[in-house]
C-alpha positions in Angstrom: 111.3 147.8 85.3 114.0 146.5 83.1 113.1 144.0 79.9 114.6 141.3 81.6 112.7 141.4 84.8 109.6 141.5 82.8 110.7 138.1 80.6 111.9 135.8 83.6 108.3 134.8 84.8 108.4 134.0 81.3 111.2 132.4 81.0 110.6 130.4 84.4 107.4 128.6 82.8 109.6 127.8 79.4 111.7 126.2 81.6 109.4 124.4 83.9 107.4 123.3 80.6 110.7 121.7 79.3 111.5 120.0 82.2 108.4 118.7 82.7 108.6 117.6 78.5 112.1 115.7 79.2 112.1 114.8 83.3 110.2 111.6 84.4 108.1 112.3 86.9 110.7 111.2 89.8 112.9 113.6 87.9 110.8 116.4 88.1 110.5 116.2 91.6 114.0 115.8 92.5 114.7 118.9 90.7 111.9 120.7 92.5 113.3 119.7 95.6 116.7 120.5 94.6 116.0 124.0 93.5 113.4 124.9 96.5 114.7 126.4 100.0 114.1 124.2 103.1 113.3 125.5 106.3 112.5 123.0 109.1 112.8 119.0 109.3 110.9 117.7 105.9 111.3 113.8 107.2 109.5 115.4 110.6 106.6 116.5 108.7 106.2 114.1 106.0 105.7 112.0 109.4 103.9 114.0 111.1 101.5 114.2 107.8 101.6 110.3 106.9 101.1 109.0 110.4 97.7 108.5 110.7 97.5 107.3 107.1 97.4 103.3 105.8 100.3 102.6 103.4 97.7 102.4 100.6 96.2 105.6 101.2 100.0 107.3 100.9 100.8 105.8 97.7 97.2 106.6 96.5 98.1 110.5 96.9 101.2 109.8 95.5 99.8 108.5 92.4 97.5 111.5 92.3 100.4 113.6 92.7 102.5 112.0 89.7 99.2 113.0 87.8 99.2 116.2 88.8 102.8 116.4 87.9 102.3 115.3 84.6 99.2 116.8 83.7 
């Protein structure tokens, strides 16, 4: 295995670490979702997940998440 294949999972959390250092939290994720492959309808299940859930209990987990994130 080459030198550099053995330094990118390295290199991967550097740059996460940095990112996550200099991105707000909204930042973060948009670059998250920027950089990750989609497969399917992500509005569909975001629905699908959400809609037996009160407004306050979304933006509770969503406020645990930003914690998570910046944690």
């Amino acid at each position: 295995m080459s030198e550099a294949a053995v330094e990118s999972p390295k290199v991967m959390e550097k740059v996460f670490n940095i990112l996550k250092r200099e991105l707000s939290a909204e930042e973060y994720l948009v670059y998250l979702q920027t950089i990750t492959p989609r497969i399917g309808d992500a509005t569909r299940e975001l629905r699908d997940i959400t809609k037996k859930m009160s407004l306050e209990e979304v933006l509770r987990k969503a406020k645990q998440m930003e914690k998570t994130l910046n944690a």
